[in-house]
C-alpha positions as CSV (number, residue, x, y, z in Angstrom):
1,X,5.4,-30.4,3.6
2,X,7.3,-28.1,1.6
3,X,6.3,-24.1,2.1
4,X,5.8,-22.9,-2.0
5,X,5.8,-19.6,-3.3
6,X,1.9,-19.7,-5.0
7,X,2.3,-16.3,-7.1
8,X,-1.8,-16.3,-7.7
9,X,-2.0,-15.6,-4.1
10,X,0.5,-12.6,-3.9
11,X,-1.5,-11.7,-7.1
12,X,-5.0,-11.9,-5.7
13,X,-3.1,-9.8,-2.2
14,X,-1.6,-7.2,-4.7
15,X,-5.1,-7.0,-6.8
16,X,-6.9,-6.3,-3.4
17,X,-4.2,-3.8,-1.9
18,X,-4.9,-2.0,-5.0
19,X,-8.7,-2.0,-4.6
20,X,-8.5,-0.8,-0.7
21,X,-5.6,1.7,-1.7
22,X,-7.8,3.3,-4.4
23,X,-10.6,3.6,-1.8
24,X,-8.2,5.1,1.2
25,X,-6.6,7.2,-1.2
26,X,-9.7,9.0,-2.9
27,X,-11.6,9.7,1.0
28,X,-8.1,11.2,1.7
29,X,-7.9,13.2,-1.0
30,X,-11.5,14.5,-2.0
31,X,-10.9,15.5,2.0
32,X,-8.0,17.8,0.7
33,X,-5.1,16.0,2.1
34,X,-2.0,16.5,0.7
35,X,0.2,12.9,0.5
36,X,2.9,13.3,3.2
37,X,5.2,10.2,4.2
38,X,3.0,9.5,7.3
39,X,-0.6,9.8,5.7
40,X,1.2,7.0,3.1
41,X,2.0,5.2,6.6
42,X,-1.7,5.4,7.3
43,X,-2.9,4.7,4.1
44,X,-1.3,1.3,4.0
45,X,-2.0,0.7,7.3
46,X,-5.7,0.8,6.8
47,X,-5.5,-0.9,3.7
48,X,-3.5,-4.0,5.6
49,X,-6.3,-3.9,7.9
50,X,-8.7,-4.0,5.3
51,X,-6.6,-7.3,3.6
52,X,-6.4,-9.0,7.2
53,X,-9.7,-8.5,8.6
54,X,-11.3,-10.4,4.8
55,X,-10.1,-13.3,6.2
56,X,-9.4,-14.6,3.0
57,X,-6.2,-14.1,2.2
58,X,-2.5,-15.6,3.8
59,X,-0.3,-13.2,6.3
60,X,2.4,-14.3,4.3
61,X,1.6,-12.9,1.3
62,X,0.0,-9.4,2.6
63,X,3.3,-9.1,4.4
64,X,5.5,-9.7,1.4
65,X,3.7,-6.0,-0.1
66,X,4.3,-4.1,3.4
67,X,6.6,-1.0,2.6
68,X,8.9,-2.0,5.9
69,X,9.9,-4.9,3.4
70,X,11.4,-2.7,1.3
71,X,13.6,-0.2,3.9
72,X,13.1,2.5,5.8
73,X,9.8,4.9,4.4
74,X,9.9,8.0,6.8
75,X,7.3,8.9,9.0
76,X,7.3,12.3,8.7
77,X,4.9,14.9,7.8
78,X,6.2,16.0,4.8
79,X,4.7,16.1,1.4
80,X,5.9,12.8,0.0
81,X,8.0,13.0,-2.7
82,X,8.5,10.0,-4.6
83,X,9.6,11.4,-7.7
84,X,12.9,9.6,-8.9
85,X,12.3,6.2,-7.1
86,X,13.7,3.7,-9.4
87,X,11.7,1.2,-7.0
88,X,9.1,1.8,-4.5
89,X,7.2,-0.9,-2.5
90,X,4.0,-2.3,-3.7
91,X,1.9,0.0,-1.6
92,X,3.4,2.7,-1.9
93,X,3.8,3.0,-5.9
94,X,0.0,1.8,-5.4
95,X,-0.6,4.8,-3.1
96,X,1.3,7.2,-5.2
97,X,-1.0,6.0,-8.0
98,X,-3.7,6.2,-6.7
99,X,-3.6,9.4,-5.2
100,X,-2.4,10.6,-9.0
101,X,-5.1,9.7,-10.4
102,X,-7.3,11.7,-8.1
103,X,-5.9,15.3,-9.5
């Protein structure tokens, strides 16, 4: 059997990442965190948590939206700064997003 790309199922992944992002970001924030490379690291992780533990959706595809896809994110605790990106991973621009949207 041949392994296919489905795109609705990186969509539905992407559409839920979103929700659980949105969720993460705004207990972060309304707690007065400010968005540092490793609270995006934790972020995302707890959102892939979230995604994995549904049981609904394929590894594959929740590991085609992980930011280690992408390249190296640091894991520092620095303010994030992610003005200028031309191209961020899916979480991340997700995270930056969200945690926009929040000010």
């Amino acid at each position: 059997m041949m392994n296919l790309f489905e795109g609705y199922k990186l969509n539905a992944v992407k559409a839920r990442l979103d929700v659980a992002i949105t969720n993460i970001a705004e207990r972060h924030r309304t707690a007065g965190r400010v968005l540092t490379w490793r609270l995006i690291h934790e972020i995302e992780q707890e959102a892939l948590e979230t995604l994995k533990q549904a049981g609904d959706l394929e590894m594959k595809y929740i590991q085609m939206v992980r930011s280690s896809q992408w390249g190296y994110v640091p894991r520092v605790n620095q303010p994030a700064d992610l003005e200028g990106y031309e191209e961020l991973p899916v979480a991340v621009t997700t995270i930056r997003k969200a945690y926009k949207s929040f000010h």
